[in-house]
C-alpha positions in Angstrom: 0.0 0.0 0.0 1.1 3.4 -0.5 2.4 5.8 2.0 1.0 9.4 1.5 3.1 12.0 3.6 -0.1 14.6 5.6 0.7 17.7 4.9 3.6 17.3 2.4 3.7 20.8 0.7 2.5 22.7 3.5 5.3 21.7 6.0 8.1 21.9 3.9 7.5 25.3 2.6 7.1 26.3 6.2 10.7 24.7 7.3 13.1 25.1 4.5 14.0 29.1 5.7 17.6 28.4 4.4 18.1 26.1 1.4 21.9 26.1 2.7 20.9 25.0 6.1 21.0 21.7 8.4 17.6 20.4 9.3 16.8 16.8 10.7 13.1 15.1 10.2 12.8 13.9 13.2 10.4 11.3 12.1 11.4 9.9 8.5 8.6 6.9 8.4 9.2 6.2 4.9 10.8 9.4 3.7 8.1 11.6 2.1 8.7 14.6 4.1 12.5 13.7 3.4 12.6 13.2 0.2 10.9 16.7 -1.1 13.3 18.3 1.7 16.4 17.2 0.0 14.7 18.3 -3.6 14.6 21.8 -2.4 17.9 21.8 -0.3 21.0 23.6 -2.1 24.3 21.2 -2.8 25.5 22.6 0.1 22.4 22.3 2.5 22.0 18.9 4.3 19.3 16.7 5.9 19.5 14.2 8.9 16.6 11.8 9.6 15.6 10.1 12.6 13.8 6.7 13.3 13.9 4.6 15.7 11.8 1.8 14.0 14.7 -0.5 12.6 12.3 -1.1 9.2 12.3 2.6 8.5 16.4 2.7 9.3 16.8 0.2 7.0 14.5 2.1 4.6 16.5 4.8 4.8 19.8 3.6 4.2 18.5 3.2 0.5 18.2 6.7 -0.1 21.6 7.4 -2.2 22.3 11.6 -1.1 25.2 12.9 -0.6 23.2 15.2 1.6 21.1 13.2 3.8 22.1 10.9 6.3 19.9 8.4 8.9 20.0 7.6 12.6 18.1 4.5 14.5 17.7 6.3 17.7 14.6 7.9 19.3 13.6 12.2 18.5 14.1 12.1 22.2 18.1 11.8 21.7 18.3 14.7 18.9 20.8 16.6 21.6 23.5 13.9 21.4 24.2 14.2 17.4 24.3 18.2 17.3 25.4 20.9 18.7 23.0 24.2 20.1 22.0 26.3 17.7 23.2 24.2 14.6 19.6 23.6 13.0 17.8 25.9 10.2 14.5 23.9 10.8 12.8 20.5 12.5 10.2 18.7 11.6 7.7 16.2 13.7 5.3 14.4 12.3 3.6 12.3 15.1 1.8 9.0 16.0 1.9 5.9 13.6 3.4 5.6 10.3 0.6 4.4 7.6 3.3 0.9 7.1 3.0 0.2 10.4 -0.9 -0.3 10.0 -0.2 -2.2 6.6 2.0 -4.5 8.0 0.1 -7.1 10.1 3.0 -8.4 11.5 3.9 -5.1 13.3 0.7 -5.5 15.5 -0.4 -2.7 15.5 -3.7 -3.1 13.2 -7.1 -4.2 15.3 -7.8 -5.1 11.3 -5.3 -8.0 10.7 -4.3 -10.6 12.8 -0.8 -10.2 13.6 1.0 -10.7 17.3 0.4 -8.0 19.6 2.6 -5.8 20.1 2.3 -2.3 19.2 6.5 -1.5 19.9 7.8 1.6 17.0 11.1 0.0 18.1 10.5 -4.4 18.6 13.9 -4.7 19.7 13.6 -3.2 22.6 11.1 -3.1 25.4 8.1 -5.0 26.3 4.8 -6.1 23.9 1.9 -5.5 24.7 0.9 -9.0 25.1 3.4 -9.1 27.4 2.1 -6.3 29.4 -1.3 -7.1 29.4 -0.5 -10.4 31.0 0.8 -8.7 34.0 -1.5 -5.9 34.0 -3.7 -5.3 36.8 -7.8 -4.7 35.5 -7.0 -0.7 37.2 -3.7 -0.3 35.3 -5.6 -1.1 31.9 -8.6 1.0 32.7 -6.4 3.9 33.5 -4.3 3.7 30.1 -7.5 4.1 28.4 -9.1 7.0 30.4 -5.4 8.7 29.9 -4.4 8.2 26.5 -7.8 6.9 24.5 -10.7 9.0 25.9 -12.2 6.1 26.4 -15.8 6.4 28.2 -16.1 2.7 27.9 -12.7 2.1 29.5 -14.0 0.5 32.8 -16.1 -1.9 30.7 -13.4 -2.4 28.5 -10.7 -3.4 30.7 -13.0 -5.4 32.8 -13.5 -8.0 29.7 -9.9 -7.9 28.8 -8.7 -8.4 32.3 -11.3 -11.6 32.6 -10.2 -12.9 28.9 -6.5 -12.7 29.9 -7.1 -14.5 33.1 -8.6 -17.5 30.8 -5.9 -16.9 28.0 -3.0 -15.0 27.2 -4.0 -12.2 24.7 -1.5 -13.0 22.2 -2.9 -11.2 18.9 -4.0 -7.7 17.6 -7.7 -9.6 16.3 -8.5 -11.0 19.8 -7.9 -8.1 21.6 -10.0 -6.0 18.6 -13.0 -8.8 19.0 -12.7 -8.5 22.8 -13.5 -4.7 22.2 -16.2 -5.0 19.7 -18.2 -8.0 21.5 -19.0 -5.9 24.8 -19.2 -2.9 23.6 -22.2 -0.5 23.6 -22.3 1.0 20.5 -22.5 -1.3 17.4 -23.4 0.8 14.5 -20.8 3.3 14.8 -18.6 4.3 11.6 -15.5 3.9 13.8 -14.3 1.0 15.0 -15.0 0.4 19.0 -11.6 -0.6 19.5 -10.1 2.8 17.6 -9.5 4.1 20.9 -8.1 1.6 22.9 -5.5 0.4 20.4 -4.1 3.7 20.0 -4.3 4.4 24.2 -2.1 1.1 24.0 0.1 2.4 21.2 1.0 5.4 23.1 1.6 4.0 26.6 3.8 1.2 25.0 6.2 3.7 22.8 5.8 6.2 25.6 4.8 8.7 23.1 3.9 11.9 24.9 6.9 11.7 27.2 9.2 11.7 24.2 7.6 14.4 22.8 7.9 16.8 25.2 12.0 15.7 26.2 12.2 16.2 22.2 10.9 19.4 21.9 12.9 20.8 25.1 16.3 19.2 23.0 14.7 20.9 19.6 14.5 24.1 21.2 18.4 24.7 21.8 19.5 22.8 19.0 17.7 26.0 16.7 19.0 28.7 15.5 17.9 32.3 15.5 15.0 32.5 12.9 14.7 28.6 12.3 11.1 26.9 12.5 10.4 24.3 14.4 7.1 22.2 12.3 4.7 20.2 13.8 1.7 17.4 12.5 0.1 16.5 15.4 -3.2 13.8 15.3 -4.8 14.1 18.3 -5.7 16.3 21.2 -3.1 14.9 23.1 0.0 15.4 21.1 -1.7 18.8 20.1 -1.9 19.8 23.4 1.7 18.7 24.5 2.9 21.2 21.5 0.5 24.3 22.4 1.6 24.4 25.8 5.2 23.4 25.4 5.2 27.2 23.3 3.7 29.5 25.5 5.6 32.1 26.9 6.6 31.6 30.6 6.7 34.3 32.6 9.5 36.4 34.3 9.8 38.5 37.1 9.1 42.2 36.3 7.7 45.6 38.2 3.8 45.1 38.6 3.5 48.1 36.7 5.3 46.9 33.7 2.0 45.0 32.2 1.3 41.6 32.1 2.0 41.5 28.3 5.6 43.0 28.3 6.2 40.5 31.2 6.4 37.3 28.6 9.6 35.8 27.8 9.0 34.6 24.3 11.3 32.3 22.6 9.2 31.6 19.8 6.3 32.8 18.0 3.5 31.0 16.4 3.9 31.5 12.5 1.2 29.5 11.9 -1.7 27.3 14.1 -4.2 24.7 13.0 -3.2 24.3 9.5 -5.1 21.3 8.3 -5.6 19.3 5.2 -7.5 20.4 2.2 -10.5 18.4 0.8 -7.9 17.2 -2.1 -5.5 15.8 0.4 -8.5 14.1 2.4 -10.0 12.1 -0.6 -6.8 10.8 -1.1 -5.5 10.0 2.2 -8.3 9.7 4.7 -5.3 9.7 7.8 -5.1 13.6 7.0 -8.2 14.7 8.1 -7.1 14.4 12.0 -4.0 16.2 11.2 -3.0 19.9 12.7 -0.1 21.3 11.7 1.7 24.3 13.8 5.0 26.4 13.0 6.6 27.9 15.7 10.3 30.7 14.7 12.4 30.9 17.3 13.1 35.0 17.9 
């Protein structure tokens, strides 16, 4: 299946201030952003990209450009490979790459049977078949209130908590039937376990955590007028980003006002940017996607 890159055109042209510059996609996937990046780039600009799924690094080492290079680490580690204020521009874009869906065998699909276990990096870490089996029913309720807005969570973890007691949970289409059987609302467009599969994926690759060590490692590794870009695809990543950039507050007079007393280190260049009805038909992912460019002044 093709991958479609949300956003393509739009983030790009928001990044690339310096077509001499050093940027790094901090989440190559399969190289879309990447590839249109290094189009634009000058001889002497340059792009590093970062993955730590070991199918995209491998990927990635494919790509023959002089000017582009790949490392298997997580975003969270950008600090160790450059030096402050080195970067013209950085992009993110969150959650789940489209192969990782098409892949049944990465377990992440509540579509395809494949073995469960939801890891961006399987090398490392635990399953989530794994850590379901040790899971208490409270911990697996809580995962689902907390990163799936899940208003079934309590019913939900109650019948995966009694179905694990019987049998270890082993595969992406038992957990999904699990879902469906017991819960309320059958007609729905959406898949009933849409939710709680990505509340798993996110506890598992300890997603909003990253993002937020990322982002305080992005902000010192930018220089003076570069642009830090965004695709976020739900509230909580979204929200992680908005109030990551908001000015903090210093100590000033009280009669200096309020205004005058933020400390901004960036400024919002653009907010909510979101796909058009072209990029929609084509790639239904897009239509949760909110892109946000932040300059650093």
């Amino acid at each position: 299946m093709l991958h479609f890159p949300v956003l393509l055109e739009e983030s790009v042209d928001f990044l690339l201030n310096d077509l001499n510059g050093h940027y790094i996609d901090c989440t190559f996937g399969r190289g879309g952003h990447s590839m249109l990046i290094l189009e634009k780039l000058s001889k002497d600009g340059f792009l590093t990209g970062i993955d730590k799924d070991p199918d995209a690094y491998e990927y990635a080492t494919k790509l023959k450009n002089n000017n582009f290079k790949i490392i298997n680490d997580s975003f969270t580690n950008i600090d160790k490979y450059f030096k402050e204020e080195s970067i013209s521009g950085i992009l993110y874009d969150l959650g789940t790459c489209s192969t990782h869906l098409d892949q049944p065998e990465r377990g992440f699909s509540f579509n395809k049977e494949g073995p469960l276990d939801m890891r961006f990096n399987n090398k490392i870490g635990i399953s989530l078949s794994d850590w379901l089996e040790n899971a208490s029913e409270e911990e697996i309720r809580d995962i689902l209130y907390q990163y799936g807005d899940e208003k079934h969570a309590k019913l939900i973890s109650n019948a995966i908590f009694i179905s694990k007691i019987r049998n270890k949970i082993t595969t992406t289409t038992q957990l999904s039937k699990i879902i469906k059987d017991i819960y309320p609302e059958k007609d729905k467009k959406i898949h009933p376990a849409t939710k709680s599969f990505q509340a798993f994926r996110i506890f598992i690759n300890n997603e909003l955590e990253e993002i937020t060590r990322s982002l305080k490692a992005a902000e010192k590794l930018i220089k003076l007028g570069g642009f830090i870009v965004t695709i976020a695809f739900h509230s909580l990543e979204d929200n992680i980003i908005k109030n990551f950039f908001k000015p903090s507050l210093v100590s000033f007079p009280k009669d200096i006002p309020l205004n005058n007393q933020e400390e901004k280190k960036f400024v919002c260049v653009a907010k909510k940017v979101r796909a058009s009805k072209d990029e929609i038909s084509i790639n239904l992912r897009s239509r949760s996607a909110i892109m946000r460019v932040f300059q650093k002044i």
